[in-house]
MIKEFI-586822 format. One record per residue (C-alpha): x, y, z; residue number from 1; residue in three letters. Coordinates in steps of 0.5 Angstrom, whole numbers. Layout:
N
{atom {X; Y; Z}; NUM; 'ALA'}
...
END
This chain:
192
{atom {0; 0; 0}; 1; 'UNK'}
{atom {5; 5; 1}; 2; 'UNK'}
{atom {9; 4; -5}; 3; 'UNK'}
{atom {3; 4; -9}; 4; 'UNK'}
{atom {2; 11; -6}; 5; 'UNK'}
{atom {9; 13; -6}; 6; 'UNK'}
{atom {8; 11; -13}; 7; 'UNK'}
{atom {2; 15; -15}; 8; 'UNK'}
{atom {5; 21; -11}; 9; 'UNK'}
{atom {11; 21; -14}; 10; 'UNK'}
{atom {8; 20; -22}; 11; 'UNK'}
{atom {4; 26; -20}; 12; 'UNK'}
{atom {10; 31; -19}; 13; 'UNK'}
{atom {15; 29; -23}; 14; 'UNK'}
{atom {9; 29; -29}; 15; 'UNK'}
{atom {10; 37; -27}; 16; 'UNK'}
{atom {17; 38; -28}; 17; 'UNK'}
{atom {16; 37; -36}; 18; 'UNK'}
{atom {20; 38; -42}; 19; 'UNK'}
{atom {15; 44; -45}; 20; 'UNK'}
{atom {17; 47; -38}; 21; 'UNK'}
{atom {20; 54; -39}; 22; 'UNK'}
{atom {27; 54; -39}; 23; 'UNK'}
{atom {27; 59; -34}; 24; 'UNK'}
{atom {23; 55; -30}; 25; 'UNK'}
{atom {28; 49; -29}; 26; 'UNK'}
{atom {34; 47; -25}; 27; 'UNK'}
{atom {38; 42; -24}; 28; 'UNK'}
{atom {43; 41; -18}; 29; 'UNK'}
{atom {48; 36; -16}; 30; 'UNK'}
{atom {50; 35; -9}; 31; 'UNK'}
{atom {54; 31; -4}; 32; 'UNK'}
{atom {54; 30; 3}; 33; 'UNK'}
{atom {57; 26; 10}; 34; 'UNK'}
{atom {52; 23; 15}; 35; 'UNK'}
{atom {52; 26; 22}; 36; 'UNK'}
{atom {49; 22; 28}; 37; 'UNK'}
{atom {45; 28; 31}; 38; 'UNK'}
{atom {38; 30; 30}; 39; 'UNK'}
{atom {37; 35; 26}; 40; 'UNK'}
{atom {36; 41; 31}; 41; 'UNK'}
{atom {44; 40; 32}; 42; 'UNK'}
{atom {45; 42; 25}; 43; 'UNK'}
{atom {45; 48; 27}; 44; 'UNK'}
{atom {51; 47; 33}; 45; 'UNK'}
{atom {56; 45; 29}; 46; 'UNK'}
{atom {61; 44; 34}; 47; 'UNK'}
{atom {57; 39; 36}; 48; 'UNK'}
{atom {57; 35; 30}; 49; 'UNK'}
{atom {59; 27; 29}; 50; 'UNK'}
{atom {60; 25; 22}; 51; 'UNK'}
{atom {59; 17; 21}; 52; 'UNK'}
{atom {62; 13; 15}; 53; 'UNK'}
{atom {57; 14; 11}; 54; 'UNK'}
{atom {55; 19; 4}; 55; 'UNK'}
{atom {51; 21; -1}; 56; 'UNK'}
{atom {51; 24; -8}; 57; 'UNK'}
{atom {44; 27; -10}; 58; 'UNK'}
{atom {43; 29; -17}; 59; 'UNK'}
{atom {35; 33; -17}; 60; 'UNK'}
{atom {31; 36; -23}; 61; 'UNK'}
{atom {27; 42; -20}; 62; 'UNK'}
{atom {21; 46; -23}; 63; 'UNK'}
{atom {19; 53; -20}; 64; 'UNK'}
{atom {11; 52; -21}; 65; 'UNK'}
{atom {9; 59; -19}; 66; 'UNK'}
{atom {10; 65; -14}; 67; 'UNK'}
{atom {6; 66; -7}; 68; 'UNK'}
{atom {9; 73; -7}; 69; 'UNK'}
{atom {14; 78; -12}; 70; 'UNK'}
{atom {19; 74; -7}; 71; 'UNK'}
{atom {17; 67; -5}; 72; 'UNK'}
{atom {16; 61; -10}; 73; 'UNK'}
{atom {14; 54; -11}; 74; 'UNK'}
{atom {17; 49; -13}; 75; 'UNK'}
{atom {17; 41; -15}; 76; 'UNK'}
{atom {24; 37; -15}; 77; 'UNK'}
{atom {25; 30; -16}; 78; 'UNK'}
{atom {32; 26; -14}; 79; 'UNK'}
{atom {35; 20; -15}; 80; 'UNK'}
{atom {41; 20; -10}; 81; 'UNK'}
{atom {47; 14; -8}; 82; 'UNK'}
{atom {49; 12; -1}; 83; 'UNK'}
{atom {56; 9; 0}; 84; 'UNK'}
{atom {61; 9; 6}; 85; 'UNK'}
{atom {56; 4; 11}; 86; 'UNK'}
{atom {51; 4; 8}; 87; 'UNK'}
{atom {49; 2; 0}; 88; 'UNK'}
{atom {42; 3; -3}; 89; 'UNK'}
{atom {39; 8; -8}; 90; 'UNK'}
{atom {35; 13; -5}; 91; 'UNK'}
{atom {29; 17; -9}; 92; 'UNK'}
{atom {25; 23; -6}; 93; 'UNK'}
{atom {19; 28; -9}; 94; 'UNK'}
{atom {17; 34; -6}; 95; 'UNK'}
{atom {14; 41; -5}; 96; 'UNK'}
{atom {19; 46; -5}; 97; 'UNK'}
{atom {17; 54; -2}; 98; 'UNK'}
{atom {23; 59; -4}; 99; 'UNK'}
{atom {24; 65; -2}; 100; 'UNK'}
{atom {29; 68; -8}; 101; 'UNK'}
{atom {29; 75; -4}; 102; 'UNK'}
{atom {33; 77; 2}; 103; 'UNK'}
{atom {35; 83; 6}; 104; 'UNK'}
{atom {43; 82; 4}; 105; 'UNK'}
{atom {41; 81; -4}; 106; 'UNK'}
{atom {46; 86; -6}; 107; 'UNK'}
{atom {52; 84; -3}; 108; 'UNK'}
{atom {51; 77; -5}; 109; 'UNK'}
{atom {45; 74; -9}; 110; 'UNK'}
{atom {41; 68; -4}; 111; 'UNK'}
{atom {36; 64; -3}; 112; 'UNK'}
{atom {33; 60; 2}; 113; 'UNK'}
{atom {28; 54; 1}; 114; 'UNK'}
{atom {24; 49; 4}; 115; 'UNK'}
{atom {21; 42; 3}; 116; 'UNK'}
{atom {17; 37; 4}; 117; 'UNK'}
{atom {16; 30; 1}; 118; 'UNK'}
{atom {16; 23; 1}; 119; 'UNK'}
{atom {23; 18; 1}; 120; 'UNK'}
{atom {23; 12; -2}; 121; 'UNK'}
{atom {30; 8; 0}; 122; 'UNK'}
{atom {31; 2; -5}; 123; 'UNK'}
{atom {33; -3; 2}; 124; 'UNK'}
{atom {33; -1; 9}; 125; 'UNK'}
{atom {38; 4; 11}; 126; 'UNK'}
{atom {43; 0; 16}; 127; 'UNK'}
{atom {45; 8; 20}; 128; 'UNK'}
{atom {38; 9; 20}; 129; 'UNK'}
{atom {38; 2; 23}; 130; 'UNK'}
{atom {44; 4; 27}; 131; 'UNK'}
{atom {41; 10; 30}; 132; 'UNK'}
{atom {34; 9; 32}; 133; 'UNK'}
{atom {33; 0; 32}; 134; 'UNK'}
{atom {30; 0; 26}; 135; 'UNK'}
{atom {28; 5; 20}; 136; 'UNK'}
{atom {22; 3; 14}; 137; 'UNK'}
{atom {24; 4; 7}; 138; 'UNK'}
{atom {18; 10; 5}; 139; 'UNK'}
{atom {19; 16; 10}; 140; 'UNK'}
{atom {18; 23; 11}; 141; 'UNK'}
{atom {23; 27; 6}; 142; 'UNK'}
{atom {25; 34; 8}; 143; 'UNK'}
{atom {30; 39; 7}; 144; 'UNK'}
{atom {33; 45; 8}; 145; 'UNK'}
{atom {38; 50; 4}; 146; 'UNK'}
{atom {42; 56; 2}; 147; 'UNK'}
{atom {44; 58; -4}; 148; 'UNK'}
{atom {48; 63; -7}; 149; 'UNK'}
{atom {49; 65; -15}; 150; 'UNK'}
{atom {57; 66; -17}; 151; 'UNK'}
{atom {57; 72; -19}; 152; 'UNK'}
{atom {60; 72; -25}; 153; 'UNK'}
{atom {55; 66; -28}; 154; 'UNK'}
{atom {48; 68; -26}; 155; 'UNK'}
{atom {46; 62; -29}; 156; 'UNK'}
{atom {50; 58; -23}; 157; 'UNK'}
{atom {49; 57; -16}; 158; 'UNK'}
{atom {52; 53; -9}; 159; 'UNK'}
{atom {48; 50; -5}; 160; 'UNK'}
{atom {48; 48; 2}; 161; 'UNK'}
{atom {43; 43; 4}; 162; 'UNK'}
{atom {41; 39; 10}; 163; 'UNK'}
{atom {38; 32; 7}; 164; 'UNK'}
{atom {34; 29; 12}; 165; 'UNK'}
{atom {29; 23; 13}; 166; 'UNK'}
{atom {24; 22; 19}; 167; 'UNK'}
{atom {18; 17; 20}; 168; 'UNK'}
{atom {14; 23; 22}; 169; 'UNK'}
{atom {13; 21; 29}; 170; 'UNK'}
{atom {10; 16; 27}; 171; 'UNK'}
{atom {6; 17; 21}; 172; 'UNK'}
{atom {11; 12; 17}; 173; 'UNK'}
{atom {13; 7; 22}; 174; 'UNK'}
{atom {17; 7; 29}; 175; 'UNK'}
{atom {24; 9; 28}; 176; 'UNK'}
{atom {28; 11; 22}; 177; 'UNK'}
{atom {31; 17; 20}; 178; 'UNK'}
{atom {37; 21; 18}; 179; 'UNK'}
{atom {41; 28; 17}; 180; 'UNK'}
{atom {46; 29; 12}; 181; 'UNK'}
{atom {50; 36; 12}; 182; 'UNK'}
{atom {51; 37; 4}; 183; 'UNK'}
{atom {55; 42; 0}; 184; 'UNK'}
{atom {54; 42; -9}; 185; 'UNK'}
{atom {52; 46; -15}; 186; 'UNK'}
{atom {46; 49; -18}; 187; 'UNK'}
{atom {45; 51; -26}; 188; 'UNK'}
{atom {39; 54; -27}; 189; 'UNK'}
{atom {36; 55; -34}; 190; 'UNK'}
{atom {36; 62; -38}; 191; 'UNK'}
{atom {31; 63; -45}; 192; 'UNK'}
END
């Protein structure tokens, strides 16, 4: 039942990042990262952080599919992602994605902060996942939260920096499970 309902989730959204897109309303981005062994709140004491054996390499497609104001977008975003070091599995995730593209400090430097919300599907149960919380399923919560910042001399490319997490959503899909991965990586955005 939930692979059936990650499926129809995931046809849904990824239909919505079609080729007859507008260009400007593509990206791509490609990222890598390490696993910590912290809950998500811990991110942000970095001091605190216990990297394990075990990354990540992500490559997802994005599409901005509409604006809430002049400064925050949505967006929809696929991503086929790679785990190696401890564990060794294929990861696919959909999501919502809300933008916000303008900041008080835009002048400086061009940034964005976003936010998103979706499902996770790992193609076996995740070992760290096991590790760290006694057991994981493969579908759970995706979410994410990111920065990036466009290289000012190349507009269409930006750096990213992402936390990657899965949760079982206090137990709306399972009992246990859950990672925080810490990634860095590159964005290119489509220009007509």
């Amino acid at each position: 039942m939930r692979i059936a309902a990650t499926l129809i989730i995931s046809s849904g959204l990824l239909a919505s990042i079609s080729l007859t897109a507008s260009a400007r309303d593509l990206s791509v981005s490609a990222y890598g990262g390490g696993l910590i062994a912290n809950d998500w709140i811990e991110v942000f004491a970095p001091q605190r952080w216990d990297f394990v054996d075990s990354q990540l390499a992500a490559l997802a497609v994005s599409r901005r599919v509409g604006w809430l104001s002049k400064a925050v977008q949505t967006e929809v975003e696929g991503q086929i992602v790679r785990h190696f070091g401890i564990q060794d599995h294929w990861e696919f995730n959909v999501l919502g994605v809300i933008r916000r593209t303008e900041l008080p400090w835009d002048q400086t430097l061009d940034m964005s902060l976003a936010g998103g919300l979706g499902l996770s599907y790992a193609t076996e149960r995740p070992k760290a996942e096991i590790d760290f919380e006694g057991d994981t399923e493969r579908l759970l919560v995706y979410w994410m939260l990111e920065f990036d910042a466009t290289i000012p001399d190349a507009k269409a490319w930006s750096v990213l920096a992402r936390l990657h997490h899965r949760s079982p959503a206090y137990g709306l899909l399972g009992d246990g499970g859950g990672a925080n991965v810490l990634a860095v990586g590159l964005r290119y955005r489509f220009q007509d």
